[in-house]
KELUM-323246 format. One record per residue (C-alpha): residue number from 1; residue in one letter; x, y, z. Coordinates in steps of 0.1 Angstrom, whole numbers, plus 5000, padded with zeros to 4 digits. Layout:
BEGIN
+-----+----+------+------+------+
!   i ! aa !   px !   py !   pz !
+-----+----+------+------+------+
! NUM !  A !    X !    Y !    Z !
...
+-----+----+------+------+------+
This chain:
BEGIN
+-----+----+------+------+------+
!   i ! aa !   px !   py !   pz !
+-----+----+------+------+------+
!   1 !  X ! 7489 ! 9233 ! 6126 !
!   2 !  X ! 7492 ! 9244 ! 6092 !
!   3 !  X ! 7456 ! 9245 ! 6087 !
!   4 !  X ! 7452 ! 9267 ! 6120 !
!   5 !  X ! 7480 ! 9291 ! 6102 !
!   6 !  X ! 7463 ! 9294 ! 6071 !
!   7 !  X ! 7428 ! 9300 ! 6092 !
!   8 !  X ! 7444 ! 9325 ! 6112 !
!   9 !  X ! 7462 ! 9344 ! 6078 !
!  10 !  X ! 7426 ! 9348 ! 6059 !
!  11 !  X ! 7412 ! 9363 ! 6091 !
!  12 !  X ! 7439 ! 9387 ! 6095 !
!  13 !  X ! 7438 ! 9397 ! 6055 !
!  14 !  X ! 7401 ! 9402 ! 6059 !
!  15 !  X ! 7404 ! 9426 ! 6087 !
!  16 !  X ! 7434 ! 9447 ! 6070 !
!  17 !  X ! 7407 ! 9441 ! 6038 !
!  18 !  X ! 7378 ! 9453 ! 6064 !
!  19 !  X ! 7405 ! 9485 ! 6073 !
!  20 !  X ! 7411 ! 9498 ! 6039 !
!  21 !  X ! 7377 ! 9495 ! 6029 !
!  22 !  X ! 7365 ! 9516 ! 6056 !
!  23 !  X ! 7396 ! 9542 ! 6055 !
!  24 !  X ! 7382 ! 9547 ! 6020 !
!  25 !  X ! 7347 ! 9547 ! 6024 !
!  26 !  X ! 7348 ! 9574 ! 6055 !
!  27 !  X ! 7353 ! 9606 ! 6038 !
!  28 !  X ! 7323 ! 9598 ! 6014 !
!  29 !  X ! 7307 ! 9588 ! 6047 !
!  30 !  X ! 7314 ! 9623 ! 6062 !
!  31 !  X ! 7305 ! 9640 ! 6030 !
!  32 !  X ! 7271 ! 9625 ! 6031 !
!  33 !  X ! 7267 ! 9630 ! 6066 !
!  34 !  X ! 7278 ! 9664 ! 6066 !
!  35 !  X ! 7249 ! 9671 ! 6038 !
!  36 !  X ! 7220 ! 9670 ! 6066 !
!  37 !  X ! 7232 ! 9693 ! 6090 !
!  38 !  X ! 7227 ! 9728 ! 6095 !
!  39 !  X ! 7254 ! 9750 ! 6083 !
!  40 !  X ! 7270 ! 9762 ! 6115 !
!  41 !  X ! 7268 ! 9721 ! 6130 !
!  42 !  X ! 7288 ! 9717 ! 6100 !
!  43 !  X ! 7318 ! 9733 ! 6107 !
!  44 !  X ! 7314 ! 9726 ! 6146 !
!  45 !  X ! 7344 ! 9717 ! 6166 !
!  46 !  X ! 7346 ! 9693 ! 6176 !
!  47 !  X ! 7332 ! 9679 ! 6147 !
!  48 !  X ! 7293 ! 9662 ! 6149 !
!  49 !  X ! 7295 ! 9628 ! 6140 !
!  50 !  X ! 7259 ! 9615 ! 6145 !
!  51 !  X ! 7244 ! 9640 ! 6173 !
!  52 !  X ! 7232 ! 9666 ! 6148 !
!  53 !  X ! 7201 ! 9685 ! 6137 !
!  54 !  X ! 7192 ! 9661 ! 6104 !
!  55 !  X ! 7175 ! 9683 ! 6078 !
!  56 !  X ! 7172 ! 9685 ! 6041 !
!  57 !  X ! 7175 ! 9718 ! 6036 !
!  58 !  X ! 7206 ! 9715 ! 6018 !
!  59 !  X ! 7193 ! 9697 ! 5990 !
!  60 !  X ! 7165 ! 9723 ! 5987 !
!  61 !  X ! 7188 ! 9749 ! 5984 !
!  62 !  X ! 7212 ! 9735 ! 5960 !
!  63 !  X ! 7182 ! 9723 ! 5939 !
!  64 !  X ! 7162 ! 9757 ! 5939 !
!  65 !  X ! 7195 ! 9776 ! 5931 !
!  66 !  X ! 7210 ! 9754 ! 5901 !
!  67 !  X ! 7191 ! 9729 ! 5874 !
!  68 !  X ! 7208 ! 9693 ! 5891 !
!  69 !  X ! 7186 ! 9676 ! 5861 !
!  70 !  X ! 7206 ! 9692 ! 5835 !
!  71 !  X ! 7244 ! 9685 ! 5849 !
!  72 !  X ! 7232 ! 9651 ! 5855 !
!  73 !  X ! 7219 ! 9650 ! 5818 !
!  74 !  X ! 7256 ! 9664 ! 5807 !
!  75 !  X ! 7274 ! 9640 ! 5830 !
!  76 !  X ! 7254 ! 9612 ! 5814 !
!  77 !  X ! 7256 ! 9622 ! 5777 !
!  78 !  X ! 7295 ! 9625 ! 5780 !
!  79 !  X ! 7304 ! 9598 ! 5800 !
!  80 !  X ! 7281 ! 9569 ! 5779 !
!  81 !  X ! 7290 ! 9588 ! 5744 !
!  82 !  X ! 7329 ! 9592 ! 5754 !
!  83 !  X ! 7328 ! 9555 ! 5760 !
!  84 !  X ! 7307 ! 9544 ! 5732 !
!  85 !  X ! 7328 ! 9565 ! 5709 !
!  86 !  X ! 7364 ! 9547 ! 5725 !
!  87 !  X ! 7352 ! 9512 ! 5723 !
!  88 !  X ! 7346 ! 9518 ! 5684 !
!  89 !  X ! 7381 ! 9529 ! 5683 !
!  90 !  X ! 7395 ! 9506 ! 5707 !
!  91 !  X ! 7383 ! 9475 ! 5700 !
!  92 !  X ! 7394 ! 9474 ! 5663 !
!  93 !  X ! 7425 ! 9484 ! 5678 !
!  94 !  X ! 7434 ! 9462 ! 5704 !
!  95 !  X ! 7422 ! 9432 ! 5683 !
!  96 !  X ! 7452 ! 9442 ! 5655 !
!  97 !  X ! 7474 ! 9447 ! 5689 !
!  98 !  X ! 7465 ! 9411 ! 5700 !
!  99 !  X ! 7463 ! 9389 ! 5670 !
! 100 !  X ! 7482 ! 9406 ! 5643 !
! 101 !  X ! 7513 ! 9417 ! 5663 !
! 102 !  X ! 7542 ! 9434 ! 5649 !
! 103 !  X ! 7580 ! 9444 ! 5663 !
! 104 !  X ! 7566 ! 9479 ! 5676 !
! 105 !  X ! 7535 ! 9463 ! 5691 !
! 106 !  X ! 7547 ! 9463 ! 5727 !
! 107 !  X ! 7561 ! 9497 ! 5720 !
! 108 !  X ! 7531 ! 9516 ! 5705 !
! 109 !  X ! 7513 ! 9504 ! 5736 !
! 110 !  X ! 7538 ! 9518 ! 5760 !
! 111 !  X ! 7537 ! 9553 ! 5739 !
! 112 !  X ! 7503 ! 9553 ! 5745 !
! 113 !  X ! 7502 ! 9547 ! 5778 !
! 114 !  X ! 7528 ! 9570 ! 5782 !
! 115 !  X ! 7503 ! 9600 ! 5769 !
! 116 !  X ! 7487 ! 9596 ! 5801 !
! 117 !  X ! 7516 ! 9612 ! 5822 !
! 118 !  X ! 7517 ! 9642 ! 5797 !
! 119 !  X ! 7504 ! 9673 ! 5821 !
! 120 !  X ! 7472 ! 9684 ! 5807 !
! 121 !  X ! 7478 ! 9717 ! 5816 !
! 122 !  X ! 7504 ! 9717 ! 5789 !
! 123 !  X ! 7478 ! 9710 ! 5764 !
! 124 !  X ! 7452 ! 9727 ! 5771 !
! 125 !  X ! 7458 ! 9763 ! 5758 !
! 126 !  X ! 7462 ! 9746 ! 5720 !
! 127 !  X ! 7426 ! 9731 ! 5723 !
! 128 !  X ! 7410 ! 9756 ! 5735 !
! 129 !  X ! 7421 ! 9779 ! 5709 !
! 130 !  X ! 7411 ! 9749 ! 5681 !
! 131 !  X ! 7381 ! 9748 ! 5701 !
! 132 !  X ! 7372 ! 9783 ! 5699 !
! 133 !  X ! 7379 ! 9780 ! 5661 !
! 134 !  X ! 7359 ! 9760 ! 5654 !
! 135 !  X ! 7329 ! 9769 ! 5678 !
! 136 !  X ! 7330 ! 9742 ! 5696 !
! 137 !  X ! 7340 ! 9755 ! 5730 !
! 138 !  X ! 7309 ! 9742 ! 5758 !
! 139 !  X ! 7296 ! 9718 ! 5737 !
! 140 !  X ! 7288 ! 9680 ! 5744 !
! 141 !  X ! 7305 ! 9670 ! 5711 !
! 142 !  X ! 7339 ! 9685 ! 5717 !
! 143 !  X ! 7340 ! 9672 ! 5757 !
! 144 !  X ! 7329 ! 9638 ! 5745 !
! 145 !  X ! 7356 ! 9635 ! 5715 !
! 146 !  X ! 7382 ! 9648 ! 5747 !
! 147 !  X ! 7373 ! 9627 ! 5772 !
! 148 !  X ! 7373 ! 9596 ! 5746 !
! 149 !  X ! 7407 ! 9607 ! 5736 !
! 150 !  X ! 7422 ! 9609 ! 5777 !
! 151 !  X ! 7407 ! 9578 ! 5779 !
! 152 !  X ! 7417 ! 9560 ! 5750 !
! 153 !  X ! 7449 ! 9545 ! 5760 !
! 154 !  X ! 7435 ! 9528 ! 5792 !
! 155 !  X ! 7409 ! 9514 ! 5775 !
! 156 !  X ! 7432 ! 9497 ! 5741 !
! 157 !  X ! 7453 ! 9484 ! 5771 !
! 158 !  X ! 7428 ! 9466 ! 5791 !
! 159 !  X ! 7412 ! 9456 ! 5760 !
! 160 !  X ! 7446 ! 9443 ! 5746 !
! 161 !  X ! 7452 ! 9421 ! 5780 !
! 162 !  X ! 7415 ! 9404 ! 5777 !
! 163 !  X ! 7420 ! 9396 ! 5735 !
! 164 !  X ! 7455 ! 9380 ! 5748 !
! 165 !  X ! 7436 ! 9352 ! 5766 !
! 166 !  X ! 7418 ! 9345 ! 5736 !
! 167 !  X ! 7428 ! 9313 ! 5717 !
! 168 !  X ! 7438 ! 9322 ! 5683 !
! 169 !  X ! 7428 ! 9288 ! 5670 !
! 170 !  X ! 7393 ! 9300 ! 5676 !
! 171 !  X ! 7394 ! 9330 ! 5654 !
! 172 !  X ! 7412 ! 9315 ! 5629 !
! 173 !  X ! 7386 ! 9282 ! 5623 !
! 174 !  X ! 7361 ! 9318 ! 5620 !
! 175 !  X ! 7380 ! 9325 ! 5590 !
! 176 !  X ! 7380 ! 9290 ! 5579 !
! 177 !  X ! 7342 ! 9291 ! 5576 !
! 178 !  X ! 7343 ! 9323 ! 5557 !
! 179 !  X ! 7337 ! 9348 ! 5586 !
! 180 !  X ! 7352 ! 9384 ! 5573 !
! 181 !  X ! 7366 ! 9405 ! 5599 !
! 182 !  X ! 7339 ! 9421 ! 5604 !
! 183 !  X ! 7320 ! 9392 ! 5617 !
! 184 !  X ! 7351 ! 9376 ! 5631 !
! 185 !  X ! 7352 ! 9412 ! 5657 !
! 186 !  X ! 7315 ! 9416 ! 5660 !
! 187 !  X ! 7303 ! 9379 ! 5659 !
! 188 !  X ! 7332 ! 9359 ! 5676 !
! 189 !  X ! 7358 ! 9383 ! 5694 !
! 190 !  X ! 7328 ! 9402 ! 5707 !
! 191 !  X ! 7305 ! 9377 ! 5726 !
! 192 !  X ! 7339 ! 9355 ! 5741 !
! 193 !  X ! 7356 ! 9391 ! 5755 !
! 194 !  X ! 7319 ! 9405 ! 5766 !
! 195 !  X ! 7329 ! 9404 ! 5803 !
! 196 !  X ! 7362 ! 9423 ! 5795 !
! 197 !  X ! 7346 ! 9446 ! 5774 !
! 198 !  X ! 7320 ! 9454 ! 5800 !
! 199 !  X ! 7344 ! 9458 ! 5831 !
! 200 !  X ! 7361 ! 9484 ! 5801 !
! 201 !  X ! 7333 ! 9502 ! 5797 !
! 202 !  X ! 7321 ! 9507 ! 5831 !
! 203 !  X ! 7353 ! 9516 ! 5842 !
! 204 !  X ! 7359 ! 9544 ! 5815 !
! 205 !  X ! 7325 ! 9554 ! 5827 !
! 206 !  X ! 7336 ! 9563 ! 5861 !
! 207 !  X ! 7367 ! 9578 ! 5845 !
! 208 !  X ! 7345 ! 9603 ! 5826 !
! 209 !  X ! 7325 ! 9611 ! 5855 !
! 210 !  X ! 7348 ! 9622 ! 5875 !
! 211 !  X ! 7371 ! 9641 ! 5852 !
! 212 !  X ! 7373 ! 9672 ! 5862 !
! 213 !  X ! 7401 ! 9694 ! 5847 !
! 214 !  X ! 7384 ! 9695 ! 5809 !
! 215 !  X ! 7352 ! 9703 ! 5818 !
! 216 !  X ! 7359 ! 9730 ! 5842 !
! 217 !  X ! 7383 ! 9744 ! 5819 !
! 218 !  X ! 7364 ! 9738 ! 5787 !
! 219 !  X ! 7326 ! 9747 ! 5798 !
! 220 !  X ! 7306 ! 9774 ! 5815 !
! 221 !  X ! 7265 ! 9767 ! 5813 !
! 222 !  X ! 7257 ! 9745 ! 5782 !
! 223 !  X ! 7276 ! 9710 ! 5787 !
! 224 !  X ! 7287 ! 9714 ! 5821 !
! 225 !  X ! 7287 ! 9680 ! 5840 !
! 226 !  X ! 7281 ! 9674 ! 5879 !
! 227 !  X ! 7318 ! 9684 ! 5888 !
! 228 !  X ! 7305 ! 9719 ! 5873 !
! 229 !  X ! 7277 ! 9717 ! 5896 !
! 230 !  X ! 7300 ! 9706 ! 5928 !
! 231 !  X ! 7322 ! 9739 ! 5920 !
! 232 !  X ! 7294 ! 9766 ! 5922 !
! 233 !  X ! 7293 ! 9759 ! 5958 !
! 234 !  X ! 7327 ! 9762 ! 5967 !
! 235 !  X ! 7333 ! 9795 ! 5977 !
! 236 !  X ! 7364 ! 9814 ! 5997 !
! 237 !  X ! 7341 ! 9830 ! 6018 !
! 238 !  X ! 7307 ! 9823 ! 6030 !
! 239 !  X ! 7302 ! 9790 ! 6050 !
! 240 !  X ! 7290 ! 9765 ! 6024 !
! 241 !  X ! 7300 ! 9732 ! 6039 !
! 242 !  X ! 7271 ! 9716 ! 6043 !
! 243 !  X ! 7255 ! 9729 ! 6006 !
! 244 !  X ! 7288 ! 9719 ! 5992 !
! 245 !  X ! 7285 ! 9680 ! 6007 !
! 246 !  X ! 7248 ! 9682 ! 5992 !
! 247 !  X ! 7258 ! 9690 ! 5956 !
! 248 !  X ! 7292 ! 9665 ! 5961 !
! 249 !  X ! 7265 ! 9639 ! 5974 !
! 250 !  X ! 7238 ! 9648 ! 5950 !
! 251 !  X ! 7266 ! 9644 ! 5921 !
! 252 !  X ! 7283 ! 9610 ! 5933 !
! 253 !  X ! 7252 ! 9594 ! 5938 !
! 254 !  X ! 7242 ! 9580 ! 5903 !
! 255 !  X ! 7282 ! 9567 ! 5902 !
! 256 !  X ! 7280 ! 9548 ! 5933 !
! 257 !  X ! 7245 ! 9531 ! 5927 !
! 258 !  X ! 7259 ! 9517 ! 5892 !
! 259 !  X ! 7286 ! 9508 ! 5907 !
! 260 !  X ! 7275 ! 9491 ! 5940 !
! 261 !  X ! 7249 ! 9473 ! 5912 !
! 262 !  X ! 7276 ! 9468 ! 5886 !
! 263 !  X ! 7303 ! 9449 ! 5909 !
! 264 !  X ! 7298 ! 9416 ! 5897 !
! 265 !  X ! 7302 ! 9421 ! 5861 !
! 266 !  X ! 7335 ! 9448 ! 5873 !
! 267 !  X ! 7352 ! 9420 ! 5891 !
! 268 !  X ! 7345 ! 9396 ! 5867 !
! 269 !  X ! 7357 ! 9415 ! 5837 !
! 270 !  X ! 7387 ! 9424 ! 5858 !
! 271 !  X ! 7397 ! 9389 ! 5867 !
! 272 !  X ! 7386 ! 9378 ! 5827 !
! 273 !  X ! 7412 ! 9356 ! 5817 !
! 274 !  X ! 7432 ! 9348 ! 5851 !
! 275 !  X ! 7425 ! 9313 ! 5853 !
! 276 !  X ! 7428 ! 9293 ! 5818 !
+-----+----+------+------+------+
C-alpha cells in the first residue's frame, strides 16, 4: 500500500514537474516559432500555431540590416569579463566570510544582498555623469566593471554557502605544511569548491546576458550587447513581430545551447554540498 502511495506521489510530481516546465518553455517556443513566418501570419488571429508559411526571411533581414557578429562579440566580452573580474573579487571574499568569521559576518552579507533591491533607476543618473567624466560612457570596460558590481553580491553569497561545506580541518593541515594563503585559495579551496564555483560562474553568466537596463541605458553603437540588438526592432508602429522573434531568437540562442550543454555541471554546483 505504501509503496503504491509513494509510486503514485512521484508520478504526480513529475507531471506538475512536466507542467511547469512546459508553461515556461512555451513563450520561447512561440518566440521561435513566430521567427519563420511571414509578417502578416504573425499577427494572425487566431494565432498560427504550426499551419504557417515557414521562411527565413526574417533572419535575412535582421542580419542584412544590423552587424549580429558584433552584439554577439559585446554580449560575450561582458558577460565572461564581468564574471571573471567577480570571481577575483569574490572568492577572496567569501573565503574570509567562511573561514575567518567575525560578529558582522552574517550582517555584511545581508547588506550586500540587500543592494540588490536598491532601484537602479535611482542610480543611474550619478554613473552616467562619472561615466561621462571620465569618457567611459559605451565602452566594454565600464559595462563590464557594472555588471560585475550588480552581480557581486549573488555571487559572494553562493560562494560563501559552498566554502561553508568545506571542512576547516582540511585547510588548516594546508597551513600545517606551510601552504600560504595564496596556495591554500588557489591550490586547496579552489579544486574542492570547483563544482560550486562553476555553477557560480555560469550562472552570473546568464545574469550578464540578459541584463538589460545598463546596457540600454549606458550604450548606443560601440559595446552594445544582444538586448541592444533585440530593441532596434521593436517599434510602435510598423508590424515587426516576426523580425523582432528573429533578433529575440537570434540573441537567446548562444545562452540556451550553453546552457542545455552546461546542466550537469549547474545542478551539480547547485546541489554542492547538500549531502555530507
Amino acid at each position: 500500500m505504501a509503496r503504491a502511495v509513494s509510486t503514485q506521489r512521484k508520478a504526480s510530481l513529475t507531471v506538475v514537474a512536466w507542467t511547469i516546465g512546459l508553461l515556461i518553455f512555451f513563450p520561447i517556443l512561440w518566440t521561435m516559432l513566430t521567427s519563420f513566418k511571414p509578417e502578416p501570419q504573425a499577427i494572425a488571429d487566431p494565432p498560427m500555431f504550426l499551419d504557417f508559411d515557414w521562411t527565413l526571411e526574417n533572419y535575412g533581414v535582421v542580419e542584412e540590416r544590423s552587424d549580429y557578429l558584433n552584439y554577439l562579440w559585446n554580449s560575450i566580452l561582458l558577460s565572461i569579463g564581468s564574471t571573471v573580474l567577480g570571481l577575483m573579487v569574490a572568492v577572496p571574499a567569501a573565503w574570509s566570510m567562511a573561514f575567518v568569521p567575525t560578529k558582522r559576518t552574517k550582517d555584511v552579507l545581508l547588506w550586500m544582498l540587500s543592494t540588490k533591491m536598491l532601484p537602479a533607476v535611482g542610480v543611474l543618473y550619478p554613473i552616467r555623469l562619472v561615466l561621462i567624466e571620465a569618457d567611459l560612457l559605451d565602452t566594454r570596460v565600464a559595462l563590464i566593471f557594472i555588471l560585475m558590481l550588480i552581480n557581486l553580491p549573488i555571487i559572494i553569497w553562493m560562494l560563501y554557502t559552498y566554502f561553508k561545506e568545506i571542512p576547516r580541518e582540511i585547510l588548516e593541515a594546508a597551513r600545517m605544511d606551510g601552504a600560504s594563503l595564496r596556495a591554500e585559495i588557489l591550490y586547496v579551496l579552489t579544486p574542492m569548491a570547483l563544482p560550486g564555483i562553476a555553477s557560480t560562474a555560469l550562472l552570473n553568466v546568464i545574469l550578464a546576458w540578459n541584463e538589460a537596463f545598463w546596457t540600454l541605458t549606458l550604450t548606443t553603437v560601440d559595446a552594445a550587447p544582444l538586448t541592444a540588438f533585440i530593441v532596434r526592432y521593436s517599434s510602435p508602429e510598423g508590424l515587426f513581430y516576426a523580425k523582432l522573434s528573429a533578433a529575440s531568437t537570434m540573441a537567446i540562442a548562444p545562452i540556451l545551447i550553453m546552457g542545455w550543454f552546461s546542466q550537469k555541471q549547474l545542478v551539480r554546483g547547485l546541489t554542492f554540498g547538500a549531502v555530507k
